[in-house]
VMD Tcl script that builds the backbone (N, CA, C; Angstrom):
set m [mol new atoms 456]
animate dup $m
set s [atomselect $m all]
$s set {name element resname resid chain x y z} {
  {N N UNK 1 A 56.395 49.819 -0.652}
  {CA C UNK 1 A 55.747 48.525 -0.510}
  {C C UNK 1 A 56.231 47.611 -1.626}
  {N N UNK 2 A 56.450 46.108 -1.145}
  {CA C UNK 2 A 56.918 45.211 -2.258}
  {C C UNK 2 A 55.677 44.180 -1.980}
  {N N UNK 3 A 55.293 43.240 -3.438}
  {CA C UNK 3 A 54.777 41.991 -3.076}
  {C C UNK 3 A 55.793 41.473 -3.689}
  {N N UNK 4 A 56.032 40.375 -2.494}
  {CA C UNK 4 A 57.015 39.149 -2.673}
  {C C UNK 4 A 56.219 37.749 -2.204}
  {N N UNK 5 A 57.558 36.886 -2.783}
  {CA C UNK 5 A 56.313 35.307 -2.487}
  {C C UNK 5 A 56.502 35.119 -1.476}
  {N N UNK 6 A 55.700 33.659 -0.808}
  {CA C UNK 6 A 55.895 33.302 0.734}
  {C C UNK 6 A 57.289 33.327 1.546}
  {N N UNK 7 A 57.299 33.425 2.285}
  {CA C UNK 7 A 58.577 33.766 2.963}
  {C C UNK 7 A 58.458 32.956 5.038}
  {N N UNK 8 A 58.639 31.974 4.701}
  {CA C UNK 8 A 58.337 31.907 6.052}
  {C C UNK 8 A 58.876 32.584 7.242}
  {N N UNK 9 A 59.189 33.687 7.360}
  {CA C UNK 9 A 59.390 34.449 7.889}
  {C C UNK 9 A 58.086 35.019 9.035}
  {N N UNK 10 A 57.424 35.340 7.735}
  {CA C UNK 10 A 55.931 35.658 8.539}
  {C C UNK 10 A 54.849 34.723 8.514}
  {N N UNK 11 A 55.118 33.448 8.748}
  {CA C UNK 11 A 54.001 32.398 9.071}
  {C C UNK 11 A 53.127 32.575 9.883}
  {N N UNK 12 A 53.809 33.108 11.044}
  {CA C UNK 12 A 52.936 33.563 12.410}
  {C C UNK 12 A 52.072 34.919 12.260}
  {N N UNK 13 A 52.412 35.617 11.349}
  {CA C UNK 13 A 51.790 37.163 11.339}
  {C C UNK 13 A 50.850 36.945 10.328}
  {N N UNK 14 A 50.839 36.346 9.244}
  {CA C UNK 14 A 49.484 35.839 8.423}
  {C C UNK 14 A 48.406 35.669 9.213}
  {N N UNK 15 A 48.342 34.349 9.805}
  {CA C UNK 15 A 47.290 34.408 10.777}
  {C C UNK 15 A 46.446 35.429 11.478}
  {N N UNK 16 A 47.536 36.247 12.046}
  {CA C UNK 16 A 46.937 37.554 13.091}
  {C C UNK 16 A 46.693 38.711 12.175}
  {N N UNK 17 A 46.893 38.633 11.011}
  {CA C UNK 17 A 46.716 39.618 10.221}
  {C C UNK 17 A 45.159 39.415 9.741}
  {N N UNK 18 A 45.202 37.977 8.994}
  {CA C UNK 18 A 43.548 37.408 9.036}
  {C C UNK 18 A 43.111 37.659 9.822}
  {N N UNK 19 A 43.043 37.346 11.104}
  {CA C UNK 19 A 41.814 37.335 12.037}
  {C C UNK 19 A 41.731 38.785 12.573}
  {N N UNK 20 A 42.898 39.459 12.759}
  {CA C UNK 20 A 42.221 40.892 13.092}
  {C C UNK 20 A 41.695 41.739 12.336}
  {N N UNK 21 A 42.164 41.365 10.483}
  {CA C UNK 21 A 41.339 42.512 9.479}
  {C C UNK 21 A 39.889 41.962 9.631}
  {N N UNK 22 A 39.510 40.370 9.780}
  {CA C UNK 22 A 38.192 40.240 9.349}
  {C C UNK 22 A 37.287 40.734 11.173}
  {N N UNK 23 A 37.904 40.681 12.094}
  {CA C UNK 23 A 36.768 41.039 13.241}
  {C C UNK 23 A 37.273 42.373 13.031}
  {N N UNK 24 A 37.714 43.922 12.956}
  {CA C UNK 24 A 38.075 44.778 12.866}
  {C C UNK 24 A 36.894 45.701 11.584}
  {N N UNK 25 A 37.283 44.638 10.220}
  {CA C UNK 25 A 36.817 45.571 9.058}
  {C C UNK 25 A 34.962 44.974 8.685}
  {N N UNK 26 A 34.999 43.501 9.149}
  {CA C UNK 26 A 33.610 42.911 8.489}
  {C C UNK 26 A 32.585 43.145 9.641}
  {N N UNK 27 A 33.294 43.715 10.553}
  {CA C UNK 27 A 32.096 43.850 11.521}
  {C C UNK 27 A 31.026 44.647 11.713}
  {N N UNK 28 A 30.804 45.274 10.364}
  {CA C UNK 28 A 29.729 46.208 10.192}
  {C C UNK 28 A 28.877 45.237 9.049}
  {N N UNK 29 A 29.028 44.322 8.657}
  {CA C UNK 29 A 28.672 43.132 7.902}
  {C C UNK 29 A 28.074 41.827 8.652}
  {N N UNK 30 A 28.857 41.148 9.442}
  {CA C UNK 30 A 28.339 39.857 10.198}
  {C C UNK 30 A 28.711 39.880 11.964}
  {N N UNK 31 A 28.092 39.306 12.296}
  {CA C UNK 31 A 27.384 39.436 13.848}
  {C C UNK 31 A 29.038 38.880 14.507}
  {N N UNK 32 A 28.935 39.072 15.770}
  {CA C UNK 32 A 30.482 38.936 16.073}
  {C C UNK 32 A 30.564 37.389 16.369}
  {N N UNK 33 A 29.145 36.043 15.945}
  {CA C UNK 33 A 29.701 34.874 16.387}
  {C C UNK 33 A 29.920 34.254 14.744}
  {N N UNK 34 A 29.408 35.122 13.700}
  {CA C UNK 34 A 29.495 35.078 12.503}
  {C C UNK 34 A 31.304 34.843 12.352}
  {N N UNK 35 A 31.805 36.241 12.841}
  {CA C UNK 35 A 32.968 36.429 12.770}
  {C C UNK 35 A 34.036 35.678 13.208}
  {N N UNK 36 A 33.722 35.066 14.814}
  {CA C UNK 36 A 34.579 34.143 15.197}
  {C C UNK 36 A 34.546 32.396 14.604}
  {N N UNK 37 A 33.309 32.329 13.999}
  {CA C UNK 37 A 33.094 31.104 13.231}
  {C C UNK 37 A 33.921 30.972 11.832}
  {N N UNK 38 A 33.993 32.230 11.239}
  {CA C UNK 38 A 35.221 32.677 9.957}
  {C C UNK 38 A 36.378 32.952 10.632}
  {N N UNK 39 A 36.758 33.437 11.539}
  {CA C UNK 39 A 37.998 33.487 12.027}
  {C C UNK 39 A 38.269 33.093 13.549}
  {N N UNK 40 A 38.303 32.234 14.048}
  {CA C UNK 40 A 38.763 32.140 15.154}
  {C C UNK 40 A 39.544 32.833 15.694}
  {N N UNK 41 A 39.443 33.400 17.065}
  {CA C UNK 41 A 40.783 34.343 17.810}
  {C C UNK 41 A 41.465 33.536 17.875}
  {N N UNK 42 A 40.999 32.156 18.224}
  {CA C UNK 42 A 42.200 31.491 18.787}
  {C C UNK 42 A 42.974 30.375 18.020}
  {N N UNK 43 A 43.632 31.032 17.382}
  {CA C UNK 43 A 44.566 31.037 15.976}
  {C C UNK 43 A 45.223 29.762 16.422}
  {N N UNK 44 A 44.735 28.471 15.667}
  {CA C UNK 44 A 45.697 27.412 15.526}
  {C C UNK 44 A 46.982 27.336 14.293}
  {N N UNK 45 A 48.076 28.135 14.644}
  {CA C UNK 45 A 49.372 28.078 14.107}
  {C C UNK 45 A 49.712 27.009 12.976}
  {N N UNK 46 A 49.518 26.091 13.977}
  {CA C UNK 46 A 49.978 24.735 12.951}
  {C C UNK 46 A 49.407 24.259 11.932}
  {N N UNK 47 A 48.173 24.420 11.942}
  {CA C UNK 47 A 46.956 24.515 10.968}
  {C C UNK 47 A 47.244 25.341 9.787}
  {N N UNK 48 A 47.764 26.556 10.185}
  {CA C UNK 48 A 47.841 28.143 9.457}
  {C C UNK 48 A 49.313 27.604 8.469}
  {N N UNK 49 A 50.180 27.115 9.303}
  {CA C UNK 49 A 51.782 26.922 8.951}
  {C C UNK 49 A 51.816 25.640 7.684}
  {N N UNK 50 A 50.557 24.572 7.926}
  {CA C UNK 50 A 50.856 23.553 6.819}
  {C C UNK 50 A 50.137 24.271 5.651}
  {N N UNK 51 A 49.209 25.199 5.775}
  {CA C UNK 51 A 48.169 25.906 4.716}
  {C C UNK 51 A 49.292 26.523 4.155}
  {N N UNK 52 A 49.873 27.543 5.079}
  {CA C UNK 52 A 50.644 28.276 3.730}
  {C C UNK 52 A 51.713 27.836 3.348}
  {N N UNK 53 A 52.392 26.705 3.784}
  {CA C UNK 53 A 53.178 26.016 3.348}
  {C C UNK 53 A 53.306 24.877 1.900}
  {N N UNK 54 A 51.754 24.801 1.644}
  {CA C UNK 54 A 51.048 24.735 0.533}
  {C C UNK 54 A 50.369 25.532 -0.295}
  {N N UNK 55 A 49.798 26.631 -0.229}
  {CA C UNK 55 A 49.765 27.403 -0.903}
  {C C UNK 55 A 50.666 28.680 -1.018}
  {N N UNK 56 A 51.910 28.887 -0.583}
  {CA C UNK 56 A 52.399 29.440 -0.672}
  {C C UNK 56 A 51.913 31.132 -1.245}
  {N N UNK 57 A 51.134 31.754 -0.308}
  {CA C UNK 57 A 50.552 33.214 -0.714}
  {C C UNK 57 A 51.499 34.613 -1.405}
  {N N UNK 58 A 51.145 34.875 -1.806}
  {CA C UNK 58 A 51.992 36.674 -2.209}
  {C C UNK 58 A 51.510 37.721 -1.063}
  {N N UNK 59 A 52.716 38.290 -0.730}
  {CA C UNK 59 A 52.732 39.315 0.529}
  {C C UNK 59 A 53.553 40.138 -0.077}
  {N N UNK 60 A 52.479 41.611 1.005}
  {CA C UNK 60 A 52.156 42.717 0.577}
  {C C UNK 60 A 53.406 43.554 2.064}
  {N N UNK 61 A 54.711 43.940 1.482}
  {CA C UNK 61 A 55.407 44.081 2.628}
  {C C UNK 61 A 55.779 45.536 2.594}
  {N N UNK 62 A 55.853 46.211 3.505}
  {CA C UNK 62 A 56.237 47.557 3.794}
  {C C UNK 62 A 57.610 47.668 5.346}
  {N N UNK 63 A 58.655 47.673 5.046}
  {CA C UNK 63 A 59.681 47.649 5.921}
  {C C UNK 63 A 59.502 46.667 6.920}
  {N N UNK 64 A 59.184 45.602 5.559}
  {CA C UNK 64 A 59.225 44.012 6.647}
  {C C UNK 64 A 58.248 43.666 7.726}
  {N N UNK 65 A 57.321 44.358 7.703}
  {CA C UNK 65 A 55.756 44.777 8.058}
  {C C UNK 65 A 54.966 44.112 6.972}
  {N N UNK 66 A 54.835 42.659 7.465}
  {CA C UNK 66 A 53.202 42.511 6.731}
  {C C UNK 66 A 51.833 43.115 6.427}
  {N N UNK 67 A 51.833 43.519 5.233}
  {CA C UNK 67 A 50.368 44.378 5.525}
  {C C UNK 67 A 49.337 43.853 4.583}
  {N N UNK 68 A 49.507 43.130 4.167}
  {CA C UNK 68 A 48.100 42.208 2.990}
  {C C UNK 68 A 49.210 40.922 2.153}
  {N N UNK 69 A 48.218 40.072 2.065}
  {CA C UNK 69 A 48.410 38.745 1.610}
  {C C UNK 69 A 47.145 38.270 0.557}
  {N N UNK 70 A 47.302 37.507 0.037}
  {CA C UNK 70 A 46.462 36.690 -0.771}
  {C C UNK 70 A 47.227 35.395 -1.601}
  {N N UNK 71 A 46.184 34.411 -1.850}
  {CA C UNK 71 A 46.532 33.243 -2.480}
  {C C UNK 71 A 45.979 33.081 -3.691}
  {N N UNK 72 A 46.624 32.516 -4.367}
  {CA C UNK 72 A 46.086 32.761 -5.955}
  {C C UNK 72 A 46.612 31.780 -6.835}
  {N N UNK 73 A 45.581 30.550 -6.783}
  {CA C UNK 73 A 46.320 29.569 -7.557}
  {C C UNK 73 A 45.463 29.134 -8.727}
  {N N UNK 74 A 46.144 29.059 -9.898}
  {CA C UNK 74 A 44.849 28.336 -11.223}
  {C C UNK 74 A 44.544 30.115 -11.693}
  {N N UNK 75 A 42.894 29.647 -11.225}
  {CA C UNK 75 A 41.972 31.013 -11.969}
  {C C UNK 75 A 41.568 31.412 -11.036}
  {N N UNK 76 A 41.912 30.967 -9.515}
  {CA C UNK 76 A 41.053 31.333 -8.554}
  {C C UNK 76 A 41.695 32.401 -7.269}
  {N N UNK 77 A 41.271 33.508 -6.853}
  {CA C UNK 77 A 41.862 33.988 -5.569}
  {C C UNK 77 A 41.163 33.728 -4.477}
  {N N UNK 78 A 42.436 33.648 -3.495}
  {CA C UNK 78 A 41.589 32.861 -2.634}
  {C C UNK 78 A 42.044 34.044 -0.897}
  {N N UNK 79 A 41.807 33.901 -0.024}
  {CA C UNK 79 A 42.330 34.877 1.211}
  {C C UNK 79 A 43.167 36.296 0.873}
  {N N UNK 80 A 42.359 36.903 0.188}
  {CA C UNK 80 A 42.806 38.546 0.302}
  {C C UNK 80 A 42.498 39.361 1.023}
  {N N UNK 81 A 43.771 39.317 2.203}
  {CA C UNK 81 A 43.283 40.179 2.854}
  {C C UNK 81 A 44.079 41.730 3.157}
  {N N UNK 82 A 43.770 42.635 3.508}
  {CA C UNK 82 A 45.037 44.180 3.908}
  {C C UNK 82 A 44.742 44.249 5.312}
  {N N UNK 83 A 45.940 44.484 5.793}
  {CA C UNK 83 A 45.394 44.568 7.144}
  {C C UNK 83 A 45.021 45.943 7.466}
  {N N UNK 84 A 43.684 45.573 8.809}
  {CA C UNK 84 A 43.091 46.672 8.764}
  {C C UNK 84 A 43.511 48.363 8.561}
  {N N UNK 85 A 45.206 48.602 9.658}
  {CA C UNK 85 A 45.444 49.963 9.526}
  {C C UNK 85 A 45.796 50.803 8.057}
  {N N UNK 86 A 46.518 49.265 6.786}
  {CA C UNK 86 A 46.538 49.788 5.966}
  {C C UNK 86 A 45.532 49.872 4.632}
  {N N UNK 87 A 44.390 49.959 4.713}
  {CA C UNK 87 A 43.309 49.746 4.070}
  {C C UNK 87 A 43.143 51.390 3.265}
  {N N UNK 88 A 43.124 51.253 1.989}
  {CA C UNK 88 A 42.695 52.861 1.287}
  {C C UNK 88 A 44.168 53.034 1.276}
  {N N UNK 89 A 45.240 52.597 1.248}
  {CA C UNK 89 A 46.536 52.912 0.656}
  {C C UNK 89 A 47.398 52.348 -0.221}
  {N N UNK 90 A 46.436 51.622 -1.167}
  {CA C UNK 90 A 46.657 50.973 -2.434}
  {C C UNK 90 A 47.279 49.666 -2.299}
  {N N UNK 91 A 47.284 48.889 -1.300}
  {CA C UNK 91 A 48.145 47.778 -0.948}
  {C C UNK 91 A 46.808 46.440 -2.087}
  {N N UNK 92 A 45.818 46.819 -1.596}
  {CA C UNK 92 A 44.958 45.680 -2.220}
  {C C UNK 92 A 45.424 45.755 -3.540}
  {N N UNK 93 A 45.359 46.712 -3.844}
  {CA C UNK 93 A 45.307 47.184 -5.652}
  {C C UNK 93 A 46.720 46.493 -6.247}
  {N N UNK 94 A 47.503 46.609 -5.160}
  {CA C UNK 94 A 49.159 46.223 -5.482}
  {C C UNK 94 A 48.977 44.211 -5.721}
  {N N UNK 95 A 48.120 43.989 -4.721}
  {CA C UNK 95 A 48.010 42.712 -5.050}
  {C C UNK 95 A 47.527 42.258 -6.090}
  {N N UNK 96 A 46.476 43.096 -6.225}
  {CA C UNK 96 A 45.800 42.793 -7.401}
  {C C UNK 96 A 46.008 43.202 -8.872}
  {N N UNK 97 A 46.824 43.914 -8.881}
  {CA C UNK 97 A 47.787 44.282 -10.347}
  {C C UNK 97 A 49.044 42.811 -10.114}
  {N N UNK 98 A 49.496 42.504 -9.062}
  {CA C UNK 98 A 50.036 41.510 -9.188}
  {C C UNK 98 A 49.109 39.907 -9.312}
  {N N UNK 99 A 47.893 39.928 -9.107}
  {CA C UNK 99 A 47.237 38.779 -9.629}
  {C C UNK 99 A 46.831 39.110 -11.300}
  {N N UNK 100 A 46.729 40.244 -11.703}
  {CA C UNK 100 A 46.578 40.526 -12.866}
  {C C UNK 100 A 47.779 40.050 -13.847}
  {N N UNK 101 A 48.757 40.615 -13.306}
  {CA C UNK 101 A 49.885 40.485 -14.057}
  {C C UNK 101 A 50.423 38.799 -14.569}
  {N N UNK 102 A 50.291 38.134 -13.248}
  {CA C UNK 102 A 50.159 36.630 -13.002}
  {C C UNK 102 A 49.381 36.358 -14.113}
  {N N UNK 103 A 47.966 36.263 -13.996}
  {CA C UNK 103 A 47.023 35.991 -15.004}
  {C C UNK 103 A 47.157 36.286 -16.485}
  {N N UNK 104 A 47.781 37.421 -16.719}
  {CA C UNK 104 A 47.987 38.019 -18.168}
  {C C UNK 104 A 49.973 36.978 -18.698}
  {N N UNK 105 A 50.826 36.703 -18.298}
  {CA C UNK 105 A 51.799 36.200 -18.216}
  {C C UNK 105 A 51.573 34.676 -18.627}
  {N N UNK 106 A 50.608 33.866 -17.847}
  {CA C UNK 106 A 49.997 32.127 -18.034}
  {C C UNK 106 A 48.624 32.407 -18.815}
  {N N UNK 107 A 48.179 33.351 -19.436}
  {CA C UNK 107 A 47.542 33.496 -20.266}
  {C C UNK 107 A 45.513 32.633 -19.779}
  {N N UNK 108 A 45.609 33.129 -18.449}
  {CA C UNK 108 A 44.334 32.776 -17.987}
  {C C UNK 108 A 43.307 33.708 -18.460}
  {N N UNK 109 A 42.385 33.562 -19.034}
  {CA C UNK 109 A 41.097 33.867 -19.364}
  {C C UNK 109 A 40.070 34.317 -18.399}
  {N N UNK 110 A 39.995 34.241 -17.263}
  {CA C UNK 110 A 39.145 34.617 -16.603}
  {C C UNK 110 A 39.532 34.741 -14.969}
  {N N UNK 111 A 39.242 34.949 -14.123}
  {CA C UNK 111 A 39.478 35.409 -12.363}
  {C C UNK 111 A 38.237 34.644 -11.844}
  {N N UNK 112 A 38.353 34.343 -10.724}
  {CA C UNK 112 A 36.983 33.691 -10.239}
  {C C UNK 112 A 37.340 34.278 -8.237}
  {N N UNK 113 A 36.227 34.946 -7.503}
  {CA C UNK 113 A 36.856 34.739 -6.300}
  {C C UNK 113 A 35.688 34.532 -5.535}
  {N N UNK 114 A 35.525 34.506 -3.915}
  {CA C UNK 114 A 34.560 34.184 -3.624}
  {C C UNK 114 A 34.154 35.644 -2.582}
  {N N UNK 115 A 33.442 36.364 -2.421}
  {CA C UNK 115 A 33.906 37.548 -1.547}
  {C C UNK 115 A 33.089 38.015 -0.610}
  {N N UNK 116 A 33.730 37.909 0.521}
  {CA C UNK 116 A 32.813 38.920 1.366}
  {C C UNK 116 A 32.201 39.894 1.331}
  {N N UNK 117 A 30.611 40.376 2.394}
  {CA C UNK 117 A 29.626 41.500 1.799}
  {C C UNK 117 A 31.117 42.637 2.178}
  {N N UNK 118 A 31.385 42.548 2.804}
  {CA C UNK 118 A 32.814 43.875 3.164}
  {C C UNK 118 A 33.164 43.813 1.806}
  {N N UNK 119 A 33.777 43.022 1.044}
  {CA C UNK 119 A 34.633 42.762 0.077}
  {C C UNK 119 A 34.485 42.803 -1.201}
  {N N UNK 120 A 33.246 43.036 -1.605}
  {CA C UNK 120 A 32.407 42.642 -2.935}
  {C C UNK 120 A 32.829 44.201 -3.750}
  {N N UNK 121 A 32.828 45.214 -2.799}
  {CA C UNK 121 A 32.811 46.567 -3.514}
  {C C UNK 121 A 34.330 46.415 -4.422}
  {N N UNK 122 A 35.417 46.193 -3.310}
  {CA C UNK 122 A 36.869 46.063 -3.968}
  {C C UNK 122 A 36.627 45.769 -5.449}
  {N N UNK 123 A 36.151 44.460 -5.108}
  {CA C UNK 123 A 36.493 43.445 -6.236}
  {C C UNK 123 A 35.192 43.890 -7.641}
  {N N UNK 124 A 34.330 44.741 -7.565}
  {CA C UNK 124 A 33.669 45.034 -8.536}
  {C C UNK 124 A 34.930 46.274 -8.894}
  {N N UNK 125 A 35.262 47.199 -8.431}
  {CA C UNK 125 A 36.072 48.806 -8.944}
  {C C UNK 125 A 37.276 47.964 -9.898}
  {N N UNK 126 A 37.295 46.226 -10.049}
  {CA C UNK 126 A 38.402 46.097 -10.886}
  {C C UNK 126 A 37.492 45.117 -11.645}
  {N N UNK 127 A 36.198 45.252 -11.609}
  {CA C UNK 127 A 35.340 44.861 -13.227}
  {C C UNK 127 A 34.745 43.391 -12.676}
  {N N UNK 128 A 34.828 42.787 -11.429}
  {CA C UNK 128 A 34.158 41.605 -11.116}
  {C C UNK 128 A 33.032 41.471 -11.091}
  {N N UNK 129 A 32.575 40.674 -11.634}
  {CA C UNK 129 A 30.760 40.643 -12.090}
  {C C UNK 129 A 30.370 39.512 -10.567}
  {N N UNK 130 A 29.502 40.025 -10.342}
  {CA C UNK 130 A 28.477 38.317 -9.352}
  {C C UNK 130 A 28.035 37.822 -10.218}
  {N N UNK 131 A 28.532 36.613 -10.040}
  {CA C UNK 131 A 27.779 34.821 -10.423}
  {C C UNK 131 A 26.641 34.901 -9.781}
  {N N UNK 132 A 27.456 34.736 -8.051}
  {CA C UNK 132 A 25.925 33.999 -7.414}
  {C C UNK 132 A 26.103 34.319 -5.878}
  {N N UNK 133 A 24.845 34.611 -4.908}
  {CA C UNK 133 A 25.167 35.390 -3.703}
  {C C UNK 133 A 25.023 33.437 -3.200}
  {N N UNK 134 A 26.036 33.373 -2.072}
  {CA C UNK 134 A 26.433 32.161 -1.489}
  {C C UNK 134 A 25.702 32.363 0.034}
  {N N UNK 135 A 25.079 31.148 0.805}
  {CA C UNK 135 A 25.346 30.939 2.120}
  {C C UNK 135 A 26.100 29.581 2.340}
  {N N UNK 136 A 27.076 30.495 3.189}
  {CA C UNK 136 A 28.382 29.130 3.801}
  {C C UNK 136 A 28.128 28.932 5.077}
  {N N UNK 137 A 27.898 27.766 5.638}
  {CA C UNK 137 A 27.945 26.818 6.705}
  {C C UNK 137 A 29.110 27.021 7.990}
  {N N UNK 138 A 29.510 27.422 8.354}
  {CA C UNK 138 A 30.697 27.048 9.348}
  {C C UNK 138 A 30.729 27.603 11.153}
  {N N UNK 139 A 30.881 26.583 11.606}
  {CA C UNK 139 A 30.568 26.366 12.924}
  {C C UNK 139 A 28.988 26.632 13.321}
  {N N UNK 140 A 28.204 26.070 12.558}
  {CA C UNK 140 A 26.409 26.603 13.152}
  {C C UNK 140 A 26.240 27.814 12.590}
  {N N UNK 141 A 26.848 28.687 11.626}
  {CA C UNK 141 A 26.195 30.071 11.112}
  {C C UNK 141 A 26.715 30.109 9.909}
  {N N UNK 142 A 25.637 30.850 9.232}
  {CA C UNK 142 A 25.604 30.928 8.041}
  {C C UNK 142 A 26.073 32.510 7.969}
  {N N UNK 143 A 27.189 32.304 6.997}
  {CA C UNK 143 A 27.848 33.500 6.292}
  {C C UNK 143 A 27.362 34.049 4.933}
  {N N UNK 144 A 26.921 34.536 4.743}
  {CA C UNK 144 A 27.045 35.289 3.014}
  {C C UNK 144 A 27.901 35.665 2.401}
  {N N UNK 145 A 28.218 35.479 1.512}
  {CA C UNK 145 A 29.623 36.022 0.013}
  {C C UNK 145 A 28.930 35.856 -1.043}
  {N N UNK 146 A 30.070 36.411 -1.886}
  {CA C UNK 146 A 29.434 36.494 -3.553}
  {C C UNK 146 A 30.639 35.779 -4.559}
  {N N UNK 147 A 30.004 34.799 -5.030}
  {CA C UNK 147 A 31.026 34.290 -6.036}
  {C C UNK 147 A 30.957 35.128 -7.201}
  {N N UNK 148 A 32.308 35.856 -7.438}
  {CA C UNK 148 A 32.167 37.070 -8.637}
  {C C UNK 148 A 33.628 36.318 -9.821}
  {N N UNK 149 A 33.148 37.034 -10.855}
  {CA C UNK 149 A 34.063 36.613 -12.028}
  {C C UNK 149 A 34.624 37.203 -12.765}
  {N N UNK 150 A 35.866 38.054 -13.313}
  {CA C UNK 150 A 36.231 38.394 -14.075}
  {C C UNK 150 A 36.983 38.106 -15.648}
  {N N UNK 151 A 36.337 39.062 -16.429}
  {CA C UNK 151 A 36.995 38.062 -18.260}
  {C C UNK 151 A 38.023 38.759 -18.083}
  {N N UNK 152 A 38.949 38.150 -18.679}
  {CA C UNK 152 A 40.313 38.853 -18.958}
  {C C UNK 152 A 40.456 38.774 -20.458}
}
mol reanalyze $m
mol bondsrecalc $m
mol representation Tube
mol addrep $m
């Protein structure tokens, strides 16, 4: 496995990678209109293509096989996701020694992310404290996350 930077290569597989880890892995977490309100199935491309074309994400590649992504700009991470089949095979961790590494290099002081109830466990096993448990708004339902923080 390599993380490398954006590559438009896989513009189109970001997307489907999002929306199938979060209805696949959070669905023991939020109700399935919860889910389609955070991820739509029906993946507007062009939408997806100017996003990462601006944030330009770090991908998590295994024989040119997308398998986790995340964005990480400033102090903040933002869409980390693994896709579902490769989950428990250190791909998150890979990202996240590479947001570490990032952070320790520009000499940032602290991590900030916002995380799903799926997601909260990850991000505590690498020392993230909760701020504050969130309800987010989107399409008529309210989601829960945890804004968590790490000192560096």
């Amino acid at each position: 496995m390599k993380i490398i930077n954006y590559n438009q290569t896989y513009t189109n597989k970001i997307p489907n990678l999002f929306t199938n880890t979060i209805h696949k892995t959070c669905n023991k977490n939020y109700t399935k209109e919860q889910l389609n309100a955070w991820a739509n199935p029906n993946i507007d491309y062009k939408v997806w293509e100017k996003r990462l074309n601006k944030t330009k994400p770090f991908l998590a590649v295994i024989d040119d096989t997308i398998v986790g992504f995340t964005e990480f700009y400033d102090d903040y991470i933002d869409c980390f996701y693994v896709h579902h089949e490769y989950q428990g095979q250190g791909v998150g961790k890979a990202l996240m020694n590479h947001i570490l590494d990032i952070a320790s290099e520009n000499g940032i002081k602290k991590l900030r992310v916002d995380a799903s109830i799926t997601s909260k466990a990850f991000f505590e096993s690498f020392g993230f404290i909760e701020v504050s448990k969130n309800e987010v708004k989107r399409d008529n339902q309210v989601l829960v996350n945890y804004s968590l923080e790490l000192k560096l």
